[in-house]
C-alpha positions in Angstrom: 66.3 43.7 -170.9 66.9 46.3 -168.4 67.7 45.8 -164.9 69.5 47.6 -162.5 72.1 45.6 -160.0 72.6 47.1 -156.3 75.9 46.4 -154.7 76.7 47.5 -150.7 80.7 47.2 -150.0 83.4 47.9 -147.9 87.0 46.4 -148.7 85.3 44.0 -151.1 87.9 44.6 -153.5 88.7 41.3 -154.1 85.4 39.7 -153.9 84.7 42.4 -156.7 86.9 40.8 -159.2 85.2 38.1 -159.1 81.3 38.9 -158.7 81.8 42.1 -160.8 82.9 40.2 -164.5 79.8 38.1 -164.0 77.3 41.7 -164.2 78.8 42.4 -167.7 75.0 42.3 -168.8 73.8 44.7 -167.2 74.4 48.9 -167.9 73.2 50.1 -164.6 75.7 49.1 -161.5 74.7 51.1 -158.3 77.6 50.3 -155.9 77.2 52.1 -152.5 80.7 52.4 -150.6 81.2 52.6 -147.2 84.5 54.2 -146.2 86.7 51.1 -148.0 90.6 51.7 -148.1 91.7 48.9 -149.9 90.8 49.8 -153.3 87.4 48.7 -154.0 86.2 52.1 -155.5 88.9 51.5 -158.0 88.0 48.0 -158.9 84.4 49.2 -158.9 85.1 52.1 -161.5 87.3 49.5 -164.1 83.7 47.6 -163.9 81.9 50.8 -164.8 79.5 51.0 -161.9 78.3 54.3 -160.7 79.3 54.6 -157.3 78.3 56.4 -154.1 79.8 57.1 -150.8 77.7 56.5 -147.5 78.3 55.6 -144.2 76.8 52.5 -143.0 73.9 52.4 -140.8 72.0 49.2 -141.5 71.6 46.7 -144.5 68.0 48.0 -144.6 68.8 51.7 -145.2 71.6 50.9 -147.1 69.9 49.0 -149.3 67.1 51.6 -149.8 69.7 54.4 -150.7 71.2 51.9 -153.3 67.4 51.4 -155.0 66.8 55.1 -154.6 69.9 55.6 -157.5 68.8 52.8 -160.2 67.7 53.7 -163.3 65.6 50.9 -164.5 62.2 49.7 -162.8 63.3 45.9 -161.7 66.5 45.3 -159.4 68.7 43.0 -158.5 69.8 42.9 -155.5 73.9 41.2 -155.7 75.7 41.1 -152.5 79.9 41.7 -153.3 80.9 38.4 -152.3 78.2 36.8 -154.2 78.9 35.2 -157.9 75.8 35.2 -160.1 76.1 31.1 -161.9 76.1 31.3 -166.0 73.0 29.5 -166.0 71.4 31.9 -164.2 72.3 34.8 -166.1 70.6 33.0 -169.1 67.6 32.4 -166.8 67.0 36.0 -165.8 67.8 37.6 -169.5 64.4 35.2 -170.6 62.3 36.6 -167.8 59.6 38.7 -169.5 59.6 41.5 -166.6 56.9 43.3 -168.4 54.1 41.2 -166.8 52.6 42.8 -164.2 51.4 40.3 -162.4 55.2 39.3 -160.9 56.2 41.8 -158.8 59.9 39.7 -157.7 61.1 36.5 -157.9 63.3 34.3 -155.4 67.1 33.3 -156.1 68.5 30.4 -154.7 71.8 31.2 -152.8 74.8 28.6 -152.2 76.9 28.6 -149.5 80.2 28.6 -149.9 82.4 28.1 -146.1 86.3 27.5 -146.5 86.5 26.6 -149.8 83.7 23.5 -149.8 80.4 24.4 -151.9 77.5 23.4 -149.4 75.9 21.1 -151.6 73.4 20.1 -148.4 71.5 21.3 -145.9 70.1 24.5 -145.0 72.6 26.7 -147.1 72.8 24.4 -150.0 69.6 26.5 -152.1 68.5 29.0 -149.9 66.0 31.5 -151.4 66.1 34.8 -151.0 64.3 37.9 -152.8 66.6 39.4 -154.8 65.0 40.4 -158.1 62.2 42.9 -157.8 60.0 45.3 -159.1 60.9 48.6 -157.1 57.2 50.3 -158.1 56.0 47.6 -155.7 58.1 47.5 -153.2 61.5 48.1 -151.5 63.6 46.8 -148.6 63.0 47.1 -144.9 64.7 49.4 -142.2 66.0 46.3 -140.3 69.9 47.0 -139.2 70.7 43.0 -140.5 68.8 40.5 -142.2 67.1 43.0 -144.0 64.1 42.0 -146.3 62.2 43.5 -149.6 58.6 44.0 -148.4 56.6 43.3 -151.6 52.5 44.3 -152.4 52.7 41.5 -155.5 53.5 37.6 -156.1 56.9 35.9 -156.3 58.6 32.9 -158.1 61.6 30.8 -157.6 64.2 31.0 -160.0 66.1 27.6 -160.6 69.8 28.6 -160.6 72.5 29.4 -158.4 74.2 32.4 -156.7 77.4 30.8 -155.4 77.9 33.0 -151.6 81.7 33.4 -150.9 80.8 34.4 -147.4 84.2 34.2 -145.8 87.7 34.5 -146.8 89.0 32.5 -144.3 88.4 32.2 -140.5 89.8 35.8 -139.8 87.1 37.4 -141.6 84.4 35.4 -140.2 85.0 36.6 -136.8 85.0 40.5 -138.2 81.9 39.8 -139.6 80.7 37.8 -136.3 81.5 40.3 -134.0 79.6 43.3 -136.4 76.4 40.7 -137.1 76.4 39.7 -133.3 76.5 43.7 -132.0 73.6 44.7 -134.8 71.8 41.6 -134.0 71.5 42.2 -130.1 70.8 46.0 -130.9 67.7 44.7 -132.7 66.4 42.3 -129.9 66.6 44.7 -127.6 64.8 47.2 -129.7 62.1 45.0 -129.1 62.4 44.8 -125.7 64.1 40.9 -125.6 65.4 39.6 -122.9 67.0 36.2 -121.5 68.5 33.9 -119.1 72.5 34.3 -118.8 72.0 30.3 -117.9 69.6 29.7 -120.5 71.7 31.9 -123.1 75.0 29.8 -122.4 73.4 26.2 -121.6 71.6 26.7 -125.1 74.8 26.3 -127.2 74.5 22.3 -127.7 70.9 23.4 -128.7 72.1 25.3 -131.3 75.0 23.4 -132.7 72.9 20.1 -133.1 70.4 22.3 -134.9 72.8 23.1 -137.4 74.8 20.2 -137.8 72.1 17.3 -137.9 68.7 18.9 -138.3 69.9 21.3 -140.7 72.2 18.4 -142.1 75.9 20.2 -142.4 76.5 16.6 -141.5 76.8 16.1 -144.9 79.3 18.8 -145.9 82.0 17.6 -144.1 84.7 19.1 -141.8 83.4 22.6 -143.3 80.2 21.4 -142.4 81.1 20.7 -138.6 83.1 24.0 -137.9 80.0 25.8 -139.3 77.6 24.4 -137.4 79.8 24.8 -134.4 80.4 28.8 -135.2 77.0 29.4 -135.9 76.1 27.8 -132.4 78.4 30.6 -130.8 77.1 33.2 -132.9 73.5 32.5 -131.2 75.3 32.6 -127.9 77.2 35.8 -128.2 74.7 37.3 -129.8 72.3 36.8 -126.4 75.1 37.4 -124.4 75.6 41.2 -125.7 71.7 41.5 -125.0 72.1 40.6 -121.9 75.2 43.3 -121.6 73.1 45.7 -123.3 70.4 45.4 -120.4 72.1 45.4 -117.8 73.5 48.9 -118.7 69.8 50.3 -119.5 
C-alpha cells in the first residue's frame, strides 16, 4: 500500500502529537509549514515527515504545493488537528487503489467543539474528498474551503476522522477572524455585495439554521454556542464585504 499523506500547519504542535502517531502506516509525510514558532517542525521531524517551509497564501495553493512533493500516486489529504479513527486505518489499508476506475473516495469527518464529539447534525459525518488519485486531479486555487477537482468517480468510506477544530474558545476566534477576512476576499472577488440591514437582521436566520435545521439541538450546550458562533461568523463575514466595498 502506498499512499502519500499531506499535512498544512502552523503552531499545530500539539495537535501533531496526536494526529501524527495515527500516520505510522504511511512512509511518505509531506508537511508544509508556515512560519510556526512553537515547535511544530520539531514534532513534525520526531514523526519522520519531510517537511517544507511556505508562506501561506490560500488552502488551495497550499494544498497544491503539498501534492506537488508526494511521492506515491494516491493522497491523502489529513488536516493537523484531525485524528484518523483505527477502523479507518484498516478500511483504507484494504482499498485496492490499483483500479482505475476510482479516481478518490469521500471520508466522513466528526466534529469535535469543546470537548463534545458531535454525534448529530450537520458535522456529525460530514464527507469530504480526502483520498485521491493525483494523475486525475488536484485541489482548487480557492483561498478557503478549498476543493479536489476530480475527472473520475468517488466512494464513501464508512469510518471516522475525529476533527479537533478548536482548542478552546480563544482559538476559535483566531481562526474566525482569518476564515471571516479570506472569506469576504473571496465574495468580493466575485463581485458580491449586500445589505448592511439585511447582513445584520440575518443573524437569527442563521443561528436557527444551525441549531434546529441542522440539529446541533441535539449536541447539547456545545451544540448551542456553535450554532450561535457560526451565526456570527455569517455576519462578520458580510460585514467585512461590505467594508471591503466601501473602500473600492
Amino acid at each position: 500500500m502506498s499512499i502519500s499523506v499531506i499535512i498544512i500547519a502552523k503552531n499545530e504542535a500539539d495537535n501533531l502529537r496526536i494526529s501524527l502517531p495515527k500516520l505510522h502506516w504511511c512512509d511518505d509525510i509531506i508537511l508544509i509549514n508556515d512560519q510556526s514558532t512553537d515547535g511544530t517542525v520539531e514534532v513534525a521531524e520526531e514523526f519522520g515527515c519531510k517537511i517544507y517551509n511556505r508562506v501561506f497564501d490560500g488552502f488551495g495553493t497550499q494544498k497544491q504545493f503539498a501534492v506537488s512533493k508526494t511521492k506515491y500516486e494516491w493522497v491523502l489529504n489529513i488536516d493537523a488537528d484531525e485524528v484518523i479513527s483505527d477502523a479507518l486505518i484498516a478500511e483504507i489499508l484494504a482499498l485496492k487503489l490499483t483500479s482505475n476506475q476510482i479516481a478518490g473516495y469521500m471520508l466522513p469527518i466528526q466534529h469535535v467543539f469543546l470537548g463534545k464529539v458531535f454525534k448529530y447534525g450537520k458535522e456529525s459525518k460530514f464527507y469530504h474528498l480526502r483520498l485521491f488519485n493525483k494523475t486525475l486531479g488536484n485541489f482548487d486555487h480557492a483561498k478557503v474551503h478549498e476543493k479536489v477537482k476530480l475527472n473520475g468517480i468517488t466512494m464513501r468510506l464508512e469510518n471516522i476522522i475525529l476533527h479537533y477544530s478548536y482548542k478552546d474558545l480563544k482559538h476559535y476566534f483566531e481562526k474566525f477572524n482569518q476564515y471571516t477576512t479570506i472569506g469576504a476576499i473571496k465574495l468580493k472577488d466575485k463581485g458580491k455585495s449586500r445589505n448592511l440591514f439585511l447582513t445584520v437582521a440575518s443573524f437569527p436566520f442563521y443561528f436557527l439554521k444551525h441549531y434546529f435545521i441542522y440539529g446541533n439541538i441535539l449536541n447539547g450546550q456545545s451544540g448551542f454556542i456553535w450554532s450561535y458562533l457560526n451565526a456570527w461568523y455569517h455576519v462578520v463575514k458580510y460585514l467585512k464585504l461590505h467594508e471591503l466595498n466601501v473602500k473600492q
